[in-house]
C-alpha positions as CSV (number, residue, x, y, z in Angstrom):
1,X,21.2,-1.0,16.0
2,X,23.4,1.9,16.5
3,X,25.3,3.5,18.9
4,X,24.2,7.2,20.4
5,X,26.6,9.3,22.4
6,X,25.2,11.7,24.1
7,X,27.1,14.5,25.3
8,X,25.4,16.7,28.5
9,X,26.7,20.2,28.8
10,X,28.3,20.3,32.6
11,X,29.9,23.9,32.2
12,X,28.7,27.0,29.9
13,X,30.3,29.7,28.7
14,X,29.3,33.2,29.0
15,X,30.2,35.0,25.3
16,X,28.6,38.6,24.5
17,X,26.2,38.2,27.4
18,X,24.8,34.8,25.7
19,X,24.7,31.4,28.0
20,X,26.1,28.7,24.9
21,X,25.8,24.9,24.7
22,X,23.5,22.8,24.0
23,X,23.4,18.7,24.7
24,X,24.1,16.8,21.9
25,X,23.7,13.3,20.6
26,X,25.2,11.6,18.0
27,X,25.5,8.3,15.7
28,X,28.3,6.1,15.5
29,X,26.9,3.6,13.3
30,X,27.1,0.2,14.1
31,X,28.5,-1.2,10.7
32,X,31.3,1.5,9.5
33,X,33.0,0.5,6.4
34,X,36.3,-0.6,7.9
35,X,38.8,-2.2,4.8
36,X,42.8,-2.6,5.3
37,X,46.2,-4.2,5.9
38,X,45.4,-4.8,9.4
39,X,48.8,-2.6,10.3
40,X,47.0,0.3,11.8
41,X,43.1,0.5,12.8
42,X,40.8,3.0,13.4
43,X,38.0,2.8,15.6
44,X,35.1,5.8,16.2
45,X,34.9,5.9,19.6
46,X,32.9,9.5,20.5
47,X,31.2,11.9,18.4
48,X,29.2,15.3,19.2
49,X,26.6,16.7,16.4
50,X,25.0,19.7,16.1
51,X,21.6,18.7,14.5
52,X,22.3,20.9,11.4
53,X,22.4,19.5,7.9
54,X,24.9,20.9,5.1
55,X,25.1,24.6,7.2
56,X,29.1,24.1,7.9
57,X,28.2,23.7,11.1
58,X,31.7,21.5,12.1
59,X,34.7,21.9,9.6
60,X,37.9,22.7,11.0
61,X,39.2,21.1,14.3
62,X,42.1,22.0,16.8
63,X,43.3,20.3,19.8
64,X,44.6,22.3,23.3
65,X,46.1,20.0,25.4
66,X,46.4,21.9,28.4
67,X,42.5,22.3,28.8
68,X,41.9,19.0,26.6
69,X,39.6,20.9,24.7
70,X,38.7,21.0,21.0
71,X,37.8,23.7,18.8
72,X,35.9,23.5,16.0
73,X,34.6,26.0,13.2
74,X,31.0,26.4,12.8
75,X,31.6,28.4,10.1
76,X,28.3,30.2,8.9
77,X,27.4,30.8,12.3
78,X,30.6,33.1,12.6
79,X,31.8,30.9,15.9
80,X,34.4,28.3,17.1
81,X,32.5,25.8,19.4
82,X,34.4,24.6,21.9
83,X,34.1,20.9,23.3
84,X,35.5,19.3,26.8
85,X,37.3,16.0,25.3
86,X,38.7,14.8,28.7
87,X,36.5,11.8,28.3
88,X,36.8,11.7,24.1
89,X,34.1,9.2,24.2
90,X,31.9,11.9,25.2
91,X,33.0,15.0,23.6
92,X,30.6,17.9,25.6
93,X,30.0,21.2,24.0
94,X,30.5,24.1,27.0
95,X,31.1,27.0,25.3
96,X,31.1,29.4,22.0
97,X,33.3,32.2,20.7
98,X,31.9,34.6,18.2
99,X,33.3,36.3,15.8
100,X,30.8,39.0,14.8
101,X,26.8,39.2,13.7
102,X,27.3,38.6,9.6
103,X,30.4,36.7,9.5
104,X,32.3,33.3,8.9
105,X,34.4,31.7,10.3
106,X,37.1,29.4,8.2
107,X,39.8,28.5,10.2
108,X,41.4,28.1,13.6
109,X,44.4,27.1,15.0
110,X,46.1,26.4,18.8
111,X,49.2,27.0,20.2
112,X,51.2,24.9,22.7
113,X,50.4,27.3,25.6
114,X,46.6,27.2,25.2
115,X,46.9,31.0,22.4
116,X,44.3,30.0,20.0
117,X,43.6,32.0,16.6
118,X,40.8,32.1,14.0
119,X,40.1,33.5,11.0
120,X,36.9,35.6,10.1
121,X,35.4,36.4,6.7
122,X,32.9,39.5,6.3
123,X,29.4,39.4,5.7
124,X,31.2,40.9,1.7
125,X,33.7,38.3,1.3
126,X,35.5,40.4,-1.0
127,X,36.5,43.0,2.0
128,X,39.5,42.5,4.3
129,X,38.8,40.1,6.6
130,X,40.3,40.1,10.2
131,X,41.8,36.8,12.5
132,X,41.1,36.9,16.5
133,X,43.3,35.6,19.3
134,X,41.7,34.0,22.1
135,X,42.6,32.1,24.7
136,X,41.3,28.1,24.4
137,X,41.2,27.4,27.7
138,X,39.6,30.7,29.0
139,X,35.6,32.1,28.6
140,X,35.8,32.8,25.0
141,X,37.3,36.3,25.4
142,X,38.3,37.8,22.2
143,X,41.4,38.8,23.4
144,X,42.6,41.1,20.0
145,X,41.4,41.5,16.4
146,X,43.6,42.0,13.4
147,X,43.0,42.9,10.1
148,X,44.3,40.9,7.1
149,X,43.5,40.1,3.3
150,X,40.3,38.7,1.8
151,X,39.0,36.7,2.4
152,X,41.1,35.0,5.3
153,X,40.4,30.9,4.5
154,X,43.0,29.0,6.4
155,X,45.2,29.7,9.5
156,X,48.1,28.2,11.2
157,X,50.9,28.7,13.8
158,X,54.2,27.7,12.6
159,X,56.5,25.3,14.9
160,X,58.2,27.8,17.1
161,X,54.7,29.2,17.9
162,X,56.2,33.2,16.8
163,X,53.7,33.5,14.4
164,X,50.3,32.7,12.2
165,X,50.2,32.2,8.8
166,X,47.4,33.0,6.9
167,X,46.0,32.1,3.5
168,X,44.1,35.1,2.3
169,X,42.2,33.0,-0.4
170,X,41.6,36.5,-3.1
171,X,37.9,35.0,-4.4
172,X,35.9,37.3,-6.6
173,X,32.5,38.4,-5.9
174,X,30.1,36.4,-8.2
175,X,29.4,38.7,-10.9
176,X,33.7,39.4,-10.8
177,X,33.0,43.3,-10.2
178,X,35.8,42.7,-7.6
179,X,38.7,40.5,-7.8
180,X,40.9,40.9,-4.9
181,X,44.7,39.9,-4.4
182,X,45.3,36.3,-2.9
183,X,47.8,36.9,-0.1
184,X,49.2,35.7,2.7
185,X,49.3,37.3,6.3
186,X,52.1,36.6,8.5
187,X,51.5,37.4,12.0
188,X,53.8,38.2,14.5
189,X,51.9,36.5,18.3
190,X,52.7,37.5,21.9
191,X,55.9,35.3,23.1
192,X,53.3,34.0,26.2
193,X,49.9,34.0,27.2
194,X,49.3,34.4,31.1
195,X,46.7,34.5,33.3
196,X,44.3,34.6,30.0
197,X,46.1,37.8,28.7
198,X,48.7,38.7,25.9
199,X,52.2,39.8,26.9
200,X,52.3,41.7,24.2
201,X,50.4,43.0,20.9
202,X,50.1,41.0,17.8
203,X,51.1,42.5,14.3
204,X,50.3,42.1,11.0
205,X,53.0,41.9,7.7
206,X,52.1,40.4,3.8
207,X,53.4,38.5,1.8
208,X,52.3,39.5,-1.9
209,X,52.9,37.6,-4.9
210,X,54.5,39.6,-8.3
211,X,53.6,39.3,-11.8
212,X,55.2,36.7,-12.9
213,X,55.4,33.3,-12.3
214,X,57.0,29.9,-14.0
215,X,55.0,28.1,-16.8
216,X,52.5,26.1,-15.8
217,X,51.0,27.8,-13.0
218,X,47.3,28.4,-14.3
219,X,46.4,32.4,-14.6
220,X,43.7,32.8,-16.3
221,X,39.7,34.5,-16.3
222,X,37.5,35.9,-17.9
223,X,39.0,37.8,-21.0
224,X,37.3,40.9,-20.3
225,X,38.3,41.2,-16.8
226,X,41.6,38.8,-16.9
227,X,43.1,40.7,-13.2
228,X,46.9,40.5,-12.5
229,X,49.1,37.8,-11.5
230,X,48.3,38.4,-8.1
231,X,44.5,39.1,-8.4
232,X,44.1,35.2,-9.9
233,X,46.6,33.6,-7.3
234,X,44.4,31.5,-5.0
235,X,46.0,30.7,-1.4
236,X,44.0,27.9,0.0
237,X,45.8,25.8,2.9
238,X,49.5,26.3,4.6
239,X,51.7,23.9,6.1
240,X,55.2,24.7,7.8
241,X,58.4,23.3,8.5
242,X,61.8,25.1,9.5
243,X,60.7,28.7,8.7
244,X,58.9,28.4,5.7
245,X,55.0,27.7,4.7
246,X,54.1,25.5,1.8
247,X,50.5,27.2,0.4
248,X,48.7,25.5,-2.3
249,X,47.1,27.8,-4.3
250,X,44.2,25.4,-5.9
251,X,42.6,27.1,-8.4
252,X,46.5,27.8,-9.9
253,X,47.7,24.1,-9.1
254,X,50.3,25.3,-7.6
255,X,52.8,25.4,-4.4
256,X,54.1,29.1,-3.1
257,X,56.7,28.7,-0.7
258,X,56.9,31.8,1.8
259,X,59.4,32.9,3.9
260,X,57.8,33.2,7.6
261,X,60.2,35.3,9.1
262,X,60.5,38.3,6.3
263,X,56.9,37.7,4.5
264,X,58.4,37.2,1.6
265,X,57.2,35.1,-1.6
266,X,60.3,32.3,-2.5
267,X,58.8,30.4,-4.6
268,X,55.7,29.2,-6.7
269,X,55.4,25.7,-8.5
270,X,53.4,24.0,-10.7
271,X,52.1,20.7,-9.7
272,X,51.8,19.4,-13.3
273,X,48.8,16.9,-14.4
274,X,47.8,13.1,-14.3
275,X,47.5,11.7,-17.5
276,X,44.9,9.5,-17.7
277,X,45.9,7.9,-20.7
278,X,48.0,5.2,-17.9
279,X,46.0,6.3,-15.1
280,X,42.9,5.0,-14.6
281,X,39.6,6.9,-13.4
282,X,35.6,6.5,-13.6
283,X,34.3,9.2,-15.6
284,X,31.2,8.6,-16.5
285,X,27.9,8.8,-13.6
286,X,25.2,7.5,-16.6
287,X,27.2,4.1,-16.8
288,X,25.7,2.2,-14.7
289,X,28.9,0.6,-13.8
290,X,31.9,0.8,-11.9
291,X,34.6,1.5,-14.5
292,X,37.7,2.9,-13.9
293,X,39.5,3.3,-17.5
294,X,42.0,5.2,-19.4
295,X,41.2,8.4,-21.3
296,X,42.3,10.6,-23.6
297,X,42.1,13.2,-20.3
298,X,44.8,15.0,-18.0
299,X,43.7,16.2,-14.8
300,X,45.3,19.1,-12.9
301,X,45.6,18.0,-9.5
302,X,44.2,21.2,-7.9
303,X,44.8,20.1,-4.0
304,X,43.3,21.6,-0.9
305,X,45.2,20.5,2.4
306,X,48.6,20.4,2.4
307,X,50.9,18.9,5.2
308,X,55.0,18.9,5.3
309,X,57.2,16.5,6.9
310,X,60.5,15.3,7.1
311,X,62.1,12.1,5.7
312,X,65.5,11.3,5.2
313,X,66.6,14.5,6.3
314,X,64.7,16.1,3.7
315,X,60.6,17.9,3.7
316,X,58.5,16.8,1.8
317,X,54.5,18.1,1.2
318,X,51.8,16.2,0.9
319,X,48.7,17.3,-1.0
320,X,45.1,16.2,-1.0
321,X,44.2,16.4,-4.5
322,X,40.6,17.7,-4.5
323,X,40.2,19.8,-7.9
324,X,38.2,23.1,-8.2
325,X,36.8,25.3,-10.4
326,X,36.4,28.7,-11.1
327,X,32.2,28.6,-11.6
328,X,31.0,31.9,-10.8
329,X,28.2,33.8,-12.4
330,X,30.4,35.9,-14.6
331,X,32.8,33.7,-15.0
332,X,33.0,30.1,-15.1
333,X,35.9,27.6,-17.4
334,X,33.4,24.4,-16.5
335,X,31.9,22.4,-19.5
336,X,31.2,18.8,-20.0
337,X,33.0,16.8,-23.0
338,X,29.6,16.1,-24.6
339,X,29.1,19.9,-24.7
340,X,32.4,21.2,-27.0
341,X,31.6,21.9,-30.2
342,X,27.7,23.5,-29.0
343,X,26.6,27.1,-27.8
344,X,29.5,28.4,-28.7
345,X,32.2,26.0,-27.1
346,X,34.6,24.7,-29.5
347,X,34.9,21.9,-30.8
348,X,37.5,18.7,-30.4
349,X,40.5,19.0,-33.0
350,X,40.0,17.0,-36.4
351,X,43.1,15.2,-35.3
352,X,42.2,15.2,-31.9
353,X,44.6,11.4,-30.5
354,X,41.4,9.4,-29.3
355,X,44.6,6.5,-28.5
356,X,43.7,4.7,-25.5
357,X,39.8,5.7,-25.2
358,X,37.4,2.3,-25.1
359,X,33.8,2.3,-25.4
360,X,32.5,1.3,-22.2
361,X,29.6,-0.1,-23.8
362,X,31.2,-2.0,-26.9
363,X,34.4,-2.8,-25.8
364,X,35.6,-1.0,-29.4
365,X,38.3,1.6,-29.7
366,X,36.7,5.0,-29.2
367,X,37.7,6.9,-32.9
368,X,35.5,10.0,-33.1
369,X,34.0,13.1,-31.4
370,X,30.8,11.5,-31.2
371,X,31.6,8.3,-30.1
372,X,34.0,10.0,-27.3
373,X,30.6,12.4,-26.3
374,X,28.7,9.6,-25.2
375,X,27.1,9.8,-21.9
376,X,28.8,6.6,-21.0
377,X,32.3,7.2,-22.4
378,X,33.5,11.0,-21.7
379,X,30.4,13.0,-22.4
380,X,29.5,13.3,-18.8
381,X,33.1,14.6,-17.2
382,X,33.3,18.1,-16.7
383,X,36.7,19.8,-18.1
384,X,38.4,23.2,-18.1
385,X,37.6,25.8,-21.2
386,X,40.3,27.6,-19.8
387,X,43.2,25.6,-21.5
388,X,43.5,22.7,-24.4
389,X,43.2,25.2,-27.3
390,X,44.9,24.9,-30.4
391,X,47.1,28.3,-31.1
392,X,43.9,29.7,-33.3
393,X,41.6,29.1,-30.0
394,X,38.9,27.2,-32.5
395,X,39.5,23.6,-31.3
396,X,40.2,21.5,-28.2
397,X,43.4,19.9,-28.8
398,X,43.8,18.5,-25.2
399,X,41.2,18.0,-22.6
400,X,42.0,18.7,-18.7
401,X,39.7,17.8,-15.7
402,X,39.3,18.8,-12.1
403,X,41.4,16.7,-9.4
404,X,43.8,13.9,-8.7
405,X,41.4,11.9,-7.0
406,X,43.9,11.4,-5.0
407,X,46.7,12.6,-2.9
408,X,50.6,13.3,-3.6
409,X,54.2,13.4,-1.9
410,X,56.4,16.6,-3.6
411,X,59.9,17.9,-2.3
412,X,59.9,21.9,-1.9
413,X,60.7,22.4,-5.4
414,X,57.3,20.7,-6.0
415,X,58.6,17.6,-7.9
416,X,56.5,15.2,-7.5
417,X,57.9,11.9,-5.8
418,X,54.6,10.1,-4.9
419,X,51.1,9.9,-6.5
420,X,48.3,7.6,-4.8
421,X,46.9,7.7,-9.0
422,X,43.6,5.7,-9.0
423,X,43.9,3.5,-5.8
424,X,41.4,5.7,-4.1
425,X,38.6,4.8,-6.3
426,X,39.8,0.9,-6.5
427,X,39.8,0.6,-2.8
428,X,36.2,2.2,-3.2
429,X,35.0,-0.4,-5.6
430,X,36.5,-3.3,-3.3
431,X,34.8,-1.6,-0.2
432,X,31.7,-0.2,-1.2
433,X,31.0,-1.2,-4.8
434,X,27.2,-0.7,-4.3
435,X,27.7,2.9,-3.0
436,X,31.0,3.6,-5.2
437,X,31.6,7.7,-5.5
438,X,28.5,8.5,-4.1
439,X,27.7,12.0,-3.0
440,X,27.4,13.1,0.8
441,X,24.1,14.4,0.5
442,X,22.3,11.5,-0.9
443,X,23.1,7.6,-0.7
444,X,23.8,7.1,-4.5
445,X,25.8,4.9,-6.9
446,X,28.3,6.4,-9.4
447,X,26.8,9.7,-8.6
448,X,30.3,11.5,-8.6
449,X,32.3,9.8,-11.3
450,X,31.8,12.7,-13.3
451,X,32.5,15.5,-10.9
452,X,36.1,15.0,-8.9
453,X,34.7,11.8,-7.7
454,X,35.4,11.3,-3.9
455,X,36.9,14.5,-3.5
456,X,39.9,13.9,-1.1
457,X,39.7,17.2,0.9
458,X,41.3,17.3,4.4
459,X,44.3,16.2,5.4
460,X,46.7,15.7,8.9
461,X,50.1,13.7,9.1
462,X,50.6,11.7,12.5
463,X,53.8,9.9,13.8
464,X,53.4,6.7,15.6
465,X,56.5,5.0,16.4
466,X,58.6,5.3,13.8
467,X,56.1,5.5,11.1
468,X,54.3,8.5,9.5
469,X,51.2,8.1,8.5
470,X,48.6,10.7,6.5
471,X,44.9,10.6,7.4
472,X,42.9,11.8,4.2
473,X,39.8,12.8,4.4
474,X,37.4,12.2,1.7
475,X,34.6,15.1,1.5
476,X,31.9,12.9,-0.8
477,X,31.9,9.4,-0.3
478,X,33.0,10.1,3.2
479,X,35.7,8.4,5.5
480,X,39.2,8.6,6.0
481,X,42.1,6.9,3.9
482,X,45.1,6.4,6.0
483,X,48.7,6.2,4.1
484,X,52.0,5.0,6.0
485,X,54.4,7.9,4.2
486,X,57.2,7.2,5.9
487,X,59.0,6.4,2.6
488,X,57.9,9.4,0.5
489,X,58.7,7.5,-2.8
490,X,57.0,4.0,-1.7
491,X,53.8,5.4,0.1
492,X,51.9,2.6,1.4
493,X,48.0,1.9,1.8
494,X,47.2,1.1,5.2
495,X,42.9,1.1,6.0
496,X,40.2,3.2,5.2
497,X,37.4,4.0,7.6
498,X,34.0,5.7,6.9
499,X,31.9,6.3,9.8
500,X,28.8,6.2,7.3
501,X,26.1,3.9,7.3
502,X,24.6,3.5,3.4
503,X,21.3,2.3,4.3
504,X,20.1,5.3,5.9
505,X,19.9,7.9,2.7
506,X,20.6,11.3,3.9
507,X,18.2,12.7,0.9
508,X,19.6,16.3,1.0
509,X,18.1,16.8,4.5
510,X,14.9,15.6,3.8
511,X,15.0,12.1,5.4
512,X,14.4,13.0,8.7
513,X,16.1,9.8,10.2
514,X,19.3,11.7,8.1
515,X,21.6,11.7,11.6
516,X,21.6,8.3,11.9
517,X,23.8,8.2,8.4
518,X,26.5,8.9,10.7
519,X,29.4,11.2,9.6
520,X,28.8,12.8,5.9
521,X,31.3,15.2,4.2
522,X,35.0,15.3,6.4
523,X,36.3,18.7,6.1
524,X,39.3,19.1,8.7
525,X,41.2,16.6,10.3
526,X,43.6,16.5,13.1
527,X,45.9,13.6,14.5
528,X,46.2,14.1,18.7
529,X,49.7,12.0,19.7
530,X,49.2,9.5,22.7
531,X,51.7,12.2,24.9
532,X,49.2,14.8,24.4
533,X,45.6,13.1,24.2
534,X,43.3,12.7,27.0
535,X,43.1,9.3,26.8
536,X,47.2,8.4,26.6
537,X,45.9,6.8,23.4
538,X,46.6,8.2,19.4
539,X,43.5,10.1,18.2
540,X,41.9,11.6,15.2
541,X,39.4,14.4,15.2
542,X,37.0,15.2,12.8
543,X,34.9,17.6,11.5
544,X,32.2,17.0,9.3
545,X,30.4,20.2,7.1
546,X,27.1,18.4,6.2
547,X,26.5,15.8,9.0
548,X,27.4,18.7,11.5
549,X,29.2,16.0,13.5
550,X,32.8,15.9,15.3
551,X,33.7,12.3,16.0
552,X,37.2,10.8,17.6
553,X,39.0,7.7,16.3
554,X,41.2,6.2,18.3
555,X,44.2,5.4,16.0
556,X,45.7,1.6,17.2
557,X,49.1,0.3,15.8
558,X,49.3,-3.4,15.5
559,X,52.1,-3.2,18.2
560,X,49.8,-2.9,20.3
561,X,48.1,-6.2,19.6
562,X,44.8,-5.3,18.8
563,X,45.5,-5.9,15.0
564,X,47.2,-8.8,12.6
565,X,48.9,-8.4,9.6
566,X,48.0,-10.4,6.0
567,X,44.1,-9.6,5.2
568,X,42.3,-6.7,4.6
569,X,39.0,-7.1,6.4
570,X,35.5,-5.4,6.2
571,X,33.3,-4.9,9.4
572,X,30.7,-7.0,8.1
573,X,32.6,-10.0,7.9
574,X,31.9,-12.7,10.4
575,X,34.2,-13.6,13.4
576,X,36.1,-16.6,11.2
577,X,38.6,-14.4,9.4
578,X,39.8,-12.8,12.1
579,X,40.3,-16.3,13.9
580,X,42.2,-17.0,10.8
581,X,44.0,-14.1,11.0
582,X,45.3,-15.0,14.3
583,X,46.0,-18.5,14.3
584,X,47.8,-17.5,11.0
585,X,49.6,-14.8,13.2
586,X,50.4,-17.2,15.8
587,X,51.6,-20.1,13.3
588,X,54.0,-17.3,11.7
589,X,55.5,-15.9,15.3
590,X,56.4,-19.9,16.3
591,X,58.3,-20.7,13.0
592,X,60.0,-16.8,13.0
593,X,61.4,-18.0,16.6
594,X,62.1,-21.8,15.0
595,X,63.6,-20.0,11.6
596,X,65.5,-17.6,14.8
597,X,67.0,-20.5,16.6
598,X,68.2,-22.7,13.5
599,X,70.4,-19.7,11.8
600,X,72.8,-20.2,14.2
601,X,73.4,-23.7,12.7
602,X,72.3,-22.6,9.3
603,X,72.8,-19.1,8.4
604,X,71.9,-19.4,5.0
605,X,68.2,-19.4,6.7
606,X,68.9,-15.8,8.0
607,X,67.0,-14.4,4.5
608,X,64.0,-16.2,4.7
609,X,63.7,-15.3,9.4
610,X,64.6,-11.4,8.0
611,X,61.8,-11.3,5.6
612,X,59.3,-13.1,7.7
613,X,60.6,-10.7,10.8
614,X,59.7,-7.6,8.4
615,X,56.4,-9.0,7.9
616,X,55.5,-9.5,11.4
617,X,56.6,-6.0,11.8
């Protein structure tokens, strides 16, 4: 049995002479996978959909709170739906802004005072693309248009709400006839919005990257086109904090810090690799098996989303460690292992270091090419061509794959403090070991191991209380992993959600019960405080490219005694381990007031009350 919202259109906008909004009705499924420490808990509690399957038809989301509206990128319509979310379990879809016949949309972004800004991409993505102000709470006016770089893929205000940042992404075409410059637009916004109009008139200024950049940043191409510096630079996602933006650049695996204020290029810095000679990760999706091992492998982390916080009087960034390639038509670096050494690849080094590598099948130490090329062992990942070579270029000396699988904490040097390594994919194989890395498409087992596995895409940092906490959305499998980061160096698992029922196989679209899989493929994510939401409780939105769905979580503390600490708990378990959980709860609160009373007669006990006090939170 599942749970449908339905959503009824009570108000419609009018847009370019079009009447938008349509009801809606969507699944929260009745069994989410629901796994964690029992200190914070998420709980789906309204969703909208818009009945189309893998057409980006909800991705990014942003929160007004003066209209308690949320705006959401339907991206290859060109438009920014806009839902009521006054009553979040019933988020209501009454109105549409457009951007243009021909384009996407990527990105959008509200201020405080209701100024709203999205990016558009041309129908050429290779043009100059433009951003549009509008106002959130208004008809869907497109209030001014701006040109900027191409094409325009993420946008953001910064914290004093002068300006938008925005990552002008530099993708080639397919066939790489045209290699644009990755840049980043800083825009200068109107001081006020009133009445629905702009005090003033926005303006543009870019920030442009040079030719040169540290070691370790990854420029490279095809060799007869390799571009500059600036035309392989990649902007992908922007965070802020006091007057700077963080940008990864993903393809580069890198961090650009930019100067908001004077548009000016600081900084770039390599993230580095995970060597998964100590790291574990399952590489292999013709295993049959859940097997997360160590490799003679590094992977370039690669990340997406980006976030920036402060903690002990210092920012930090944290990065949701995707991995991407560059796989176009006239250029791509992708191969798998078992490929190297035919049509043309080279091969593995005669003194290639196979230490560390197992066969998965055998238990034996992996010694050769063609033990290491098995379909079960490495054969299956795919790597990067683009680096690994000895100095002759004839043989792979090192092999580098796509993604962290995971997420990491870095200061604004890009030092790394914090990396989650493979605890994504063990809390998958303790949570869903019969659907472990499957795909968002399909209901499948293994079926990513080989291919960035879960894919940890989107990313928003919330503070409740005086805890920060990520929420990291996980673009295959599905779900959210939440983190408490409020130590940067001791980052701490705290549940993970999917809003994904596995019996119901999506089958690429062609089940046509696929809606009631529930949420498939979490693209943007944003936390909505308590002081600002329209229910005075923490929220999470959601947007979801292949389900076409938007769903709320409401984000619960165990302060606020709907949780107990010392399990971690599935949905489908029956009502006798939470029972546990509490009388255990209660047995633990009557000794810590016992232990509390008794140090004043025997302070030697004040150890053991502090420890179980910090337990009880």
């Amino acid at each position: 049995m599942k749970k449908f919202v339905a959503g009824l259109v009570t108000t419609s906008l009018v847009v370019a002479g079009t009447v938008t909004g349509t009801p809606a009705s969507a699944v929260i499924v009745d069994k989410p996978v629901s796994v964690g420490t029992g200190d914070l808990t998420l709980t789906a509690i309204g969703t909208h959909e818009t009945g189309e399957f893998e057409k980006s038809s909800a991705e990014i989301v942003a929160y007004d709170a003066g209209s308690k509206r949320l705006l959401v990128v339907n991206a290859l319509s060109g438009a920014v739906t806009i839902l009521d979310i006054s009553d979040p379990t019933s988020p209501t879809e009454v109105g549409t802004v457009h951007a243009g016949a021909g384009t996407t949309v990527n990105s959008v972004s509200v201020r405080s005072d209701g100024l709203a800004i999205a990016t558009v991409e041309p129908a050429t993505k290779t043009d100059p693309g433009e951003v549009i102000l509008f106002d959130a709470a208004g008809d869907g006016t497109i209030l001014q248009r701006l040109p900027v770089g191409a094409p325009p893929d993420m946008v953001t205000f910064d914290e004093t709400g002068k300006y938008a940042v925005v990552a002008n992404e530099g993708e080639p075409a397919e066939d790489y006839s045209v290699d644009p410059e990755g840049s980043v637009s800083v825009i200068s916004v109107p001081a006020e919005l009133a009445s629905g109009a702009l005090s003033t008139t926005a303006t543009v200024a870019t920030a442009t990257f040079g030719e040169s950049v540290p070691e370790g940043v990854r420029v490279f191409g095809p060799a007869d086109k390799p571009g500059t510096v600036a035309q392989n630079l990649e902007p992908e996602y922007i965070a802020t904090k006091d007057s700077k933006a963080y940008v990864t650049l993903q393809e580069n695996n890198a961090i650009a810090t930019i100067d908001i204020a004077t548009a000016t290029v600081e900084n770039v810095a390599p993230l580095g690799t995970v060597n998964l000679r100590t790291v574990g990760m399952d590489v292999s999706d013709k295993d049959d098996k859940i097997n997360i091992a160590n490799w003679p492998v590094k992977a370039f982390l690669l990340p997406d989303s980006i976030g920036a916080y402060t903690a002990h009087g210092s920012t930090y960034l944290v990065t949701a460690n995707e991995g991407d390639s560059r796989d176009w038509t006239g250029y791509s670096e992708e191969a798998r292992v078992k490929e190297l050494g035919e049509d043309s690849l080279p091969p593995l080094a005669e003194d290639f270091n196979f230490a560390g590598a197992v066969d998965s099948e055998t238990g034996e130490a992996v010694t050769s090419a063609k033990q290491l090329h098995k379909k079960h062992n490495l054969g299956r990942l795919k790597i990067t061509t683009s680096v690994g070579l000895n100095a002759e270029g004839t043989a792979f000396e090192e092999l580098y794959t796509f993604g962290g699988r995971g997420f990491s904490i870095v200061d604004t040097a890009g030092n790394r403090v914090f990396n989650s390594d493979s605890q994504f994919e063990e809390i998958l194989k303790d949570a869903v070991p019969e659907y472990f890395n499957s795909n968002h498409t399909e209901t499948s087992f293994d079926g990513r191991s080989d291919d960035k596995g879960p894919e940890p895409e989107g990313l928003t940092l919330g503070t409740i209380g005086d805890k920060t906490y990520a929420f990291i959305g996980l673009e295959r499998i599905g779900g959210i992993m939440v983190y408490d980061i409020t130590n940067p160096a001791a980052a701490q698992f705290v549940t993970y959600f999917n809003n994904r029922d596995f019996n119901v196989d999506p089958q690429e679209g062609n089940n046509a019960a696929w809606q009631e899989a529930g949420d498939l493929g979490p693209e943007g994510l944003t936390f909505i405080p308590a002081s600002t939401s329209p229910n005075g409780k923490n929220l999470l939105a959601v947007g979801n490219e292949v389900s076409g769905t938007t769903t709320l979580f409401e984000v619960t503390p165990k302060n606020d005694g709907t949780s107990v600490p010392g399990n971690v708990t599935t949905s489908s378990d029956d009502g006798r381990l939470k029972t546990l959980d509490i009388i255990f709860a209660s047995l633990c609160s009557t000794f810590l007031a016992v232990l509390t009373a008794l140090v004043g007669f025997a302070p030697q006990l004040a150890p053991l009350r502090d420890q179980l006090q910090k337990l009880l939170g």
